[in-house]
C-alpha positions in Angstrom: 148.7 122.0 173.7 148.4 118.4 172.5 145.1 117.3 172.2 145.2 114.8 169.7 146.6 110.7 170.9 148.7 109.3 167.8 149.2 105.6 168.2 151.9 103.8 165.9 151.0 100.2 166.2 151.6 96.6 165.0 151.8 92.9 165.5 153.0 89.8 163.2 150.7 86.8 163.8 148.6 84.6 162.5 145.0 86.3 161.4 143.0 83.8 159.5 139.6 85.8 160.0 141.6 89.4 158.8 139.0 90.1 156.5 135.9 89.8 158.6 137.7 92.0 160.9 138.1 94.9 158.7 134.4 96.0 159.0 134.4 95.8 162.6 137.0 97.8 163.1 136.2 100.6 160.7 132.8 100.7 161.8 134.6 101.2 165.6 137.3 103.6 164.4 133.9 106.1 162.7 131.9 105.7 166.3 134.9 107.1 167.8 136.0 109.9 165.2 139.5 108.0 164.7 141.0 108.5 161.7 144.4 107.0 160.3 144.9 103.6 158.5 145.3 100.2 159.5 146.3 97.4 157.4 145.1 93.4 158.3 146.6 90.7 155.9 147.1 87.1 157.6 150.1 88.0 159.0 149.1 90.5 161.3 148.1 94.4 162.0 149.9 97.5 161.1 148.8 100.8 161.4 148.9 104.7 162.7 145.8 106.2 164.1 144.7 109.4 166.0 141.9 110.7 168.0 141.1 112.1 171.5 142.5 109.8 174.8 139.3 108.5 175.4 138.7 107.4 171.5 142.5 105.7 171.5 142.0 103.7 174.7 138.7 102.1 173.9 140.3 101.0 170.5 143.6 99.8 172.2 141.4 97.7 174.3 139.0 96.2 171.6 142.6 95.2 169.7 143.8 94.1 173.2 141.1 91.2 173.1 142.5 90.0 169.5 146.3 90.9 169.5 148.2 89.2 172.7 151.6 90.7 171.5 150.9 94.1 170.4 154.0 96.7 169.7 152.2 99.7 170.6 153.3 103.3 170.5 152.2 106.8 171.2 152.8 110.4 170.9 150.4 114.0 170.7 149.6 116.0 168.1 148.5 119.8 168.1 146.0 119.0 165.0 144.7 115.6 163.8 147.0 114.7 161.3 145.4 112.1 159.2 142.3 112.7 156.8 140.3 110.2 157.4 140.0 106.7 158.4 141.2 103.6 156.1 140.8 99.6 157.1 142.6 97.9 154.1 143.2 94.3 153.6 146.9 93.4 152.2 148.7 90.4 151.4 151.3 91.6 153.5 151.6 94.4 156.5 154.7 95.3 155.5 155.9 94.5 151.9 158.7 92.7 151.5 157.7 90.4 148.5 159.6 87.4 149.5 157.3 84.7 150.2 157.7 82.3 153.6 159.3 85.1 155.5 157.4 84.9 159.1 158.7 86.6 161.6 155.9 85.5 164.1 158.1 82.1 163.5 161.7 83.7 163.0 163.5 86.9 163.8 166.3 88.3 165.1 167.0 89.5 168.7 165.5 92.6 170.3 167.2 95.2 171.6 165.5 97.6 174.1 166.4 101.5 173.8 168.2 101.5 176.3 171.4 99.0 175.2 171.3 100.6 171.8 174.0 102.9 171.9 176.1 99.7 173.0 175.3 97.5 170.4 176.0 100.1 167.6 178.9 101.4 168.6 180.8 98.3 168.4 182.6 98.6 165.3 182.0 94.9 163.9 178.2 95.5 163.8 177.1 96.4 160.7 174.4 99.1 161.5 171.1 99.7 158.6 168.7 101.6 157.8 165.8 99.7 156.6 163.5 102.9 155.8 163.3 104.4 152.5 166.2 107.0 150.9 163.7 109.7 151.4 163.5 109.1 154.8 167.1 108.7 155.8 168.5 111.9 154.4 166.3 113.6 157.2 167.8 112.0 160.1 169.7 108.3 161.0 171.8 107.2 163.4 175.5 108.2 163.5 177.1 105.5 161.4 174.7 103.8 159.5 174.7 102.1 155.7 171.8 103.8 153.8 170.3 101.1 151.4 169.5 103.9 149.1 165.7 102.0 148.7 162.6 103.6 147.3 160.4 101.1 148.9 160.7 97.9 151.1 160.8 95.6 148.5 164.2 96.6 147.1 165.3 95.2 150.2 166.3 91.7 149.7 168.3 93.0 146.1 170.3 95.6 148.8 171.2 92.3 151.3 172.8 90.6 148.2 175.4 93.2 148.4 176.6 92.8 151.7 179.4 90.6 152.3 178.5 87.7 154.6 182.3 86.7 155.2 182.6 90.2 156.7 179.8 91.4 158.1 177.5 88.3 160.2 177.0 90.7 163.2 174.4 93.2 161.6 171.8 95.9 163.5 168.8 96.9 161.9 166.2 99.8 163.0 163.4 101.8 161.1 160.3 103.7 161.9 158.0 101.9 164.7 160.2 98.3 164.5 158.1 96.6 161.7 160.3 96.6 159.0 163.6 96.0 160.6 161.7 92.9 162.3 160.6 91.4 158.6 164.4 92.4 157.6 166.0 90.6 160.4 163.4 87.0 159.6 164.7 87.3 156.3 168.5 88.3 156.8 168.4 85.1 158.8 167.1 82.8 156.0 169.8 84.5 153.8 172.9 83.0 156.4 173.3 85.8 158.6 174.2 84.8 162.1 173.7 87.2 164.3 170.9 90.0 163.5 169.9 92.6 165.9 166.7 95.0 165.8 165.6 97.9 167.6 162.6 97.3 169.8 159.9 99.9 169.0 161.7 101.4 166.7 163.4 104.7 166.3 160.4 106.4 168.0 160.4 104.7 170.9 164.6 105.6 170.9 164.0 109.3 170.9 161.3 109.3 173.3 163.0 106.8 175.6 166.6 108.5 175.4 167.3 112.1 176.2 169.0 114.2 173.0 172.4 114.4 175.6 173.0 110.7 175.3 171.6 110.1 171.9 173.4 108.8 168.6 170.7 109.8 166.5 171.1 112.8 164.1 168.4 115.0 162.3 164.6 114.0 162.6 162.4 111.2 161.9 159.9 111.0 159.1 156.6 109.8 160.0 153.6 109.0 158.1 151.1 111.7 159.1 150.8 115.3 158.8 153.8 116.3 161.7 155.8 114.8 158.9 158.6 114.8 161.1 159.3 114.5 165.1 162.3 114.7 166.8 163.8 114.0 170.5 160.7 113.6 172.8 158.6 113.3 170.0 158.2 116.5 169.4 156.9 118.2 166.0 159.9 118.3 163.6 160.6 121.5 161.3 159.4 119.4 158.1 156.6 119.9 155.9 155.4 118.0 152.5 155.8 118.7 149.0 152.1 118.3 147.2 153.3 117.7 143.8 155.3 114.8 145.1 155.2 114.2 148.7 158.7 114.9 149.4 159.6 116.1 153.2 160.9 120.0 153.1 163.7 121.4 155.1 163.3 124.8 155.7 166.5 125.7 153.2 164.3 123.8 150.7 161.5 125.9 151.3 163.7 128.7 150.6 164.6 127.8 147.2 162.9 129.8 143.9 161.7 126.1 143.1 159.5 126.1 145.7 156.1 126.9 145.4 153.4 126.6 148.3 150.5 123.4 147.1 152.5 123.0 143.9 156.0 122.0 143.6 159.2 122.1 145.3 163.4 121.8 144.3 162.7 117.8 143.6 159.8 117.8 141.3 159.5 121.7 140.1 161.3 120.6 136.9 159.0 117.3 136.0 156.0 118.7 136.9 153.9 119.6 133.7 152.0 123.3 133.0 148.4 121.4 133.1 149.7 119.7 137.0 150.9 123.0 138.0 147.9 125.6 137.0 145.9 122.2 138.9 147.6 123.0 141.7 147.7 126.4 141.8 143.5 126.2 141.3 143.2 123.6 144.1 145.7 125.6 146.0 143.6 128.8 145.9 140.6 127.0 146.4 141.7 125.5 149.5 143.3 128.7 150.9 139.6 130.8 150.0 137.4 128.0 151.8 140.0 128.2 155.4 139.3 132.2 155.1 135.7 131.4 155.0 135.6 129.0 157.7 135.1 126.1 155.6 136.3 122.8 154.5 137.0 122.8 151.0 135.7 119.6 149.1 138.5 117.0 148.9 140.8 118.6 151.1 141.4 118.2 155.5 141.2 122.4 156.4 144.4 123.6 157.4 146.0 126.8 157.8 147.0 128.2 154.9 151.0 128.5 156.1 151.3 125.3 156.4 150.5 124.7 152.6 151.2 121.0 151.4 148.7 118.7 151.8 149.2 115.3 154.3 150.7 112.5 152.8 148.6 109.9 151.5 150.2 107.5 153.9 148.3 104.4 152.9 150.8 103.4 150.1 153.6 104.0 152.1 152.3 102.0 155.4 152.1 98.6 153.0 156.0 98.7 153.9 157.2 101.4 156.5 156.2 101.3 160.2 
């Protein structure tokens, strides 16, 4: 049973008072238990938050009364999957590093869900993925050019790659639609002609399109402790490395690497003997205080199968949707 409301949400425009907002909206988000983390800079709002219906709807109508414009998405959780609550001021929402990109001014075309499939399946579209290398290799669509990124900001070096005398028709998609629509503002100043995004991102593609018609393969990363979510939204079969935040497949989880609160295949062997006996302490620790019925210091209580501890999603929500 769901009882938790996750809402993915975000708006480029101009916010000259984004800093006297912050308290406001922290102060809000503590009255009503919310937890999550939204970013304000004077280009706009970004953010992921969670709570109970009743908590989610009075904050989507307090940011209503601001935000005329706002891309706003939702989905359930079992368990609230965020720590606690964050309000941070940025220079940008999502970081591109390119200065005078605006896509309140300039962007590319939306394209709804639902003529998706269409668009990306002509073969002079050149279709990417503007999310991060980590995030690809667990799911993309069928066809799609993998920047290979770590973060958003190695963006623009990718697009100086791409062949404009071959490739002007180009498709872009990510999380939740904010970084494809920064992409597509600044493909344009680059000389592209025709730039396409998809509206809402890939999670409002998977819970707008049924799995039968889809062109997406594997499962979505998302910034929160489901990790992963796939057709429908539901919970995908990922969980989180805490030595370095990777997402776990199952196989991964497998492997002799791979040890529960300490390490896995992609960090076991840089992972010093003072980090690891750290780990294995807070690991214990963590475990002992869930068999007691308590909330160990520094730590969200969770069962101890599930192991890893949430990603500290407040870095990586400066760039990703």
């Amino acid at each position: 049973m769901q009882n938790i409301t996750v809402a993915a949400l975000y708006q480029f425009t101009q916010l000259p008072d984004y800093q006297e907002l912050q308290p406001r909206l922290k102060t809000l988000c503590q009255e009503l238990s919310i937890k999550g983390i939204l970013l304000l800079a004077e280009e706009g709002i970004n953010g992921t938050v969670a709570g109970t219906r009743d908590a989610i709807d009075k904050l989507k109508a307090f940011l209503e009364t601001r935000f005329d414009g706002l891309e706003y998405k939702e989905s359930g959780a079992e368990e609230m999957p965020f720590h606690r609550m964050k309000v941070r001021l940025k220079k940008e929402i999502v970081t591109l590093g390119v200065p005078g990109i605006n896509p309140s001014q300039h962007v590319g075309t939306y394209v709804d869900p639902q003529e998706w499939n269409a668009l990306i399946s002509d073969p002079d579209v050149l279709l990417l993925d503007t999310r991060n290398s980590y995030e690809v290799e667990i799911g993309t669509f069928r066809g799609a050019t993998n920047p290979k990124t770590y973060s958003f900001s190695e963006f623009p070096e990718f697009v100086k790659t791409i062949d404009k005398t071959k490739h002007q028709k180009v498709a872009m998609f990510c999380t939740g639609g904010i970084r494809c629509e920064k992409a597509s503002s600044y493909m344009l100043s680059q000389g592209f002609d025709e730039v396409y995004h998809l509206k809402g991102g890939i999670l409002k593609y998977l819970e707008t399109l049924p799995a039968e018609k889809s062109l997406w393969e594997g499962e979505c990363f998302v910034f929160d402790g489901r990790v992963a979510v796939a057709h429908g939204l539901d919970k995908g079969h990922y969980d989180l490395c805490y030595g370095c935040r990777q997402p776990l497949s199952e196989d991964e989880k497998k492997s002799p690497l791979y040890e529960r609160g300490v390490s896995c295949p992609h960090c076991s062997s840089t992972l010093s003997s003072k980090k690891r006996e750290a780990a294995r302490h807070r690991q214990y620790q963590e475990d002992l205080a869930f068999k007691r019925g308590q909330k160990h210091i520094g730590a969200e209580m969770k069962k101890p199968i599930k192991g890893e501890s949430v990603k500290d999603e407040s870095s990586s929500l400066s760039s990703p949707s």
